[in-house]
MARVEXVEX-744302 format. One record per residue (C-alpha): z, y negated, x. Coordinates in steps of 0.05 Angstrom, whole numbers, plus 5000, padded with zeros to 4 digits. Layout:
<atoms>
ZYX
...
</atoms>
This chain:
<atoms>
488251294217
484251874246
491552224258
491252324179
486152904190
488953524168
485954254191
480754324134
477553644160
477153834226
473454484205
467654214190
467353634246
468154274302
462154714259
457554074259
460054054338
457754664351
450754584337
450454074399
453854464448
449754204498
451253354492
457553474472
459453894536
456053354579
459852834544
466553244553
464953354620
464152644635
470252414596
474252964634
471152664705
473151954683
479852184670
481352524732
478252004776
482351374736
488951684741
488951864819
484951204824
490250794790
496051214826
491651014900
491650314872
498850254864
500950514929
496649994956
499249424922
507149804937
505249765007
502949005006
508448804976
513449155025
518148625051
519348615129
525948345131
523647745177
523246955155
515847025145
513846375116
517046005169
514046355234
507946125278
505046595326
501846485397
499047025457
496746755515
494347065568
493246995649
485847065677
488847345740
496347655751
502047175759
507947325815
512146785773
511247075701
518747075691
518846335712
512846065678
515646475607
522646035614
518045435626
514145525564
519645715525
523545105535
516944645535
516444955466
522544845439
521744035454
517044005404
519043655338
520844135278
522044775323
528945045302
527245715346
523646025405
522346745427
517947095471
517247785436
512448465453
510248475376
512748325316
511548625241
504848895211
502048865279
498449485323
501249325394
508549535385
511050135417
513850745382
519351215413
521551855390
528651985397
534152475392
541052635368
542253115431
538153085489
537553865496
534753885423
527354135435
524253745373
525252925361
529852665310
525952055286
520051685307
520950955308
518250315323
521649875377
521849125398
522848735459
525348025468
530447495479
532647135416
529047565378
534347615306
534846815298
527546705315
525047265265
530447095224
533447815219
539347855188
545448265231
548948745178
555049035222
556649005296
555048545338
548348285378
546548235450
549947945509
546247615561
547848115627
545148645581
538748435577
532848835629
526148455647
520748965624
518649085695
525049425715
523849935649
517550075681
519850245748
525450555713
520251035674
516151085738
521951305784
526951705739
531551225763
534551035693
540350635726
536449845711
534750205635
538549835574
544450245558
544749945482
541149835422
540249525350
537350015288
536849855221
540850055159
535450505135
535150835207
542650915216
543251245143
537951725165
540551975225
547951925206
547952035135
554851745096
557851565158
558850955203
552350835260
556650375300
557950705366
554151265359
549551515418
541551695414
537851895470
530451775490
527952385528
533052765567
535752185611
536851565568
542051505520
543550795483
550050685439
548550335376
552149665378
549149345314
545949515246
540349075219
539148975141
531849115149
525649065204
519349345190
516349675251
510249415275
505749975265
505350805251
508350505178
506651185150
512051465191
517151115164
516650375156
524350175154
525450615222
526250035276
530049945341
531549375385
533149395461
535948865502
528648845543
526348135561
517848085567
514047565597
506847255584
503647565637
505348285600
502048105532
508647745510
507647415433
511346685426
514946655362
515446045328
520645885276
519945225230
520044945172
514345235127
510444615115
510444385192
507045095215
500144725224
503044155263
507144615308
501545145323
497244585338
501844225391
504944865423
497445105437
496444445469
503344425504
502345185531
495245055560
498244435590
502444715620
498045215660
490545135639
489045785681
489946215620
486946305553
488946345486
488347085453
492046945381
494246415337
496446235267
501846375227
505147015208
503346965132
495647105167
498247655204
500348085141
493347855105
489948095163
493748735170
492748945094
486148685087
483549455090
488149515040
486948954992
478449195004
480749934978
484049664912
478549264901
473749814898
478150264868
479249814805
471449634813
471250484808
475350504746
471649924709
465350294718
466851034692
469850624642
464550254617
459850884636
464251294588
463850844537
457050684522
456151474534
460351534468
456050934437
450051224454
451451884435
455751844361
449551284349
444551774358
448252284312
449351714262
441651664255
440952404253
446052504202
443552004155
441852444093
448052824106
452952144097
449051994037
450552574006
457552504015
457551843993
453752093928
458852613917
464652103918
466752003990
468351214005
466850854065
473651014097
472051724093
466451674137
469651294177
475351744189
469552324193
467552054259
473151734287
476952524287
470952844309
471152274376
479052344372
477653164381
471553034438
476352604476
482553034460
477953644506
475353284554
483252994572
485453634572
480653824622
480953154658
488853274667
486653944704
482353664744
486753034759
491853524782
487253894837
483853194858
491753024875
493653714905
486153584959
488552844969
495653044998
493253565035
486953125072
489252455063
498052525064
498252194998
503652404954
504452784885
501352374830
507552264777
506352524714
506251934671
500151734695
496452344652
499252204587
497851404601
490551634626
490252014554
492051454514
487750924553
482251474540
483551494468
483650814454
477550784491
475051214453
476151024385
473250264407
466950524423
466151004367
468350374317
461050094318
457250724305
462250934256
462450274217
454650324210
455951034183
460050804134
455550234112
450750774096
448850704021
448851393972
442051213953
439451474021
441152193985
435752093940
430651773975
430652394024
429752813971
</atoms>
């Protein structure tokens, strides 16, 4: 309807305009603000939910977790960590058993950087890395090419760290497992089986396998799909996670009894972390989840703020103008006229303060990557801002304008 408004309507609407500069540049202003802060709200909000929905590649709904630790250091940590696994995987419903250094969406897994050529001054990648026996059929990782570990290549973690300690990289793992995404960045369009990468100067490991997908456990701004394995077996006494794999619905009853069965086993230690991995990831992007919350909380308030500013304001002229409709409406104009009157001279109000909302939008982005890494806002989100603007718009001028146009032509002559 108000798109039927030709120049010599609009002539008028922007002279009347003119004589509130004033209000109408505070309402453009805030329309412009509301704009700017909706569409790189909306874009924040949407990375947010993109990042809670990222997929780890694991068997998530079918994992319980468990750390225990020692109250004093343990010469038989090896020992006691083949006890408990096997204690654990007696227990009814366990299909598998792993003791692991971290798994996804967690903060205590390590990160590596790594090269292509161990003279090359500056790293190739920086990924995450995991540790553990059984660790593909446990997390339920799914083995794309190659092949997975043997058991003589496997290193208790205590050698690495002599090893690392010593320079004596002879007890280091010599092989590894990366992921597809991994692979296709370092070797683009060509096979990763076989190839070599090196950590520092003195470690190189040969790719033997390629994993469809494991989300490293942490730095997931560096790459989230960048994840190695090494053939590294940990123990309890190091911070070692158990891993539980089961059938979703028997997760309570299997936390409960391994718990029990693990402090049974040796009561002098106590339980740092329990539950199921399905609390792990609503833990980890709980931050998350609170910042699109407020953000759409944000967005629902300039909203509303914008629109009863438009209310307020095109009532206010409504009662001002009161003589003026009745003339028209003396000299012939209908009730859709008037309408239309003030539903163009909204659609033009809005129409400025979008153009200098998508302005502002745009330098709002540009400060956001450069303080916060967040990435170019796409431009469909402006011309969907617009149009949520202008719909806005036109619902909250509908109630002033309507009264306008109930306006009766006798108000002329009673003014007179």
């Amino acid at each position: 309807m108000i798109f039927k408004a030709n120049a010599m309507q609009a002539r008028p609407i922007l002279s009347a305009l003119r004589r509130h500069k004033l209000v109408m540049g505070l309402l453009i202003l805030q329309i412009a603000l509301t704009c700017a802060i909706v569409c790189n709200s909306v874009f924040l909000i949407s990375q947010r939910l993109e990042r809670m929905r990222m997929p780890s590649g694991i068997a998530e709904h079918e994992l319980a977790l468990v750390r225990m630790a020692y109250i004093s250091g343990r010469s038989d940590a090896k020992a006691r960590a083949q006890a408990d696994l096997v204690a654990l995987r007696e227990i009814a419903g366990v299909r598998q058993v792993s003791l692991v250094d971290a798994v996804p969406f967690s903060t205590d897994g390590p990160n590596d950087y790594i090269r292509l050529d161990p003279q090359q001054r500056q790293p190739s990648l920086d990924v995450g890395a995991y540790f553990g026996q059984n660790l593909l059929p446990t997390l339920g990782v799914r083995l794309m090419a190659g092949r997975g570990f043997q058991s003589d290549e496997f290193v208790d973690s205590s050698r690495v760290t002599t090893a690392l300690e010593t320079g004596n990289f002879n007890t280091f793992p010599h092989v590894m497992l990366i992921t597809q995404a991994m692979a296709q960045r370092l070797w683009p369009g060509q096979s990763a089986l076989g190839k070599s990468v090196y950590l520092g100067k003195n470690i190189g490991l040969q790719v033997v396998g390629i994993l469809a997908r494991l989300t490293r456990s942490g730095a997931l701004s560096r790459g989230a799909d960048y994840s190695m394995v090494l053939p590294v077996s940990v123990s309890s006494s190091e911070g070692g996670l158990y891993v539980i794999r089961c059938a979703p619905q028997d997760r309570a009853r299997v936390l409960k009894a391994a718990v029990a069965r693990l402090e049974q086993l040796d009561p002098n230690r106590i339980l740092l972390q329990q539950g199921t991995f399905d609390q792990l990831r609503a833990d980890f992007f709980q931050a998350d989840r609170a910042m699109a919350g407020t953000l759409v909380g944000v967005c629902l308030a300039l909203l509303i703020i914008t629109a009863l500013g438009i209310v307020g304001l095109a009532s206010f002229w409504v009662a001002q103008r009161r003589k003026q409709i009745g003339i028209r409406r003396a000299l012939g104009a209908t009730r859709g006229d008037i309408l239309r009157y003030f539903q163009t001279e909204n659609f033009l109000i809005v129409t400025v303060g979008i153009a200098l909302g998508t302005v502002l939008a745009s330098a709002i982005n540009l400060q956001l990557m450069k303080f916060n890494a967040m990435t170019r806002l796409p431009l469909f989100y402006l011309p969907a801002g617009a149009i949520a603007l202008w719909c806005l718009g036109q619902i909250a001028i509908l109630g002033p304008a309507l009264r306008a146009s109930n306006v009766p032509p006798m108000v002329a002559t009673r003014s007179v």
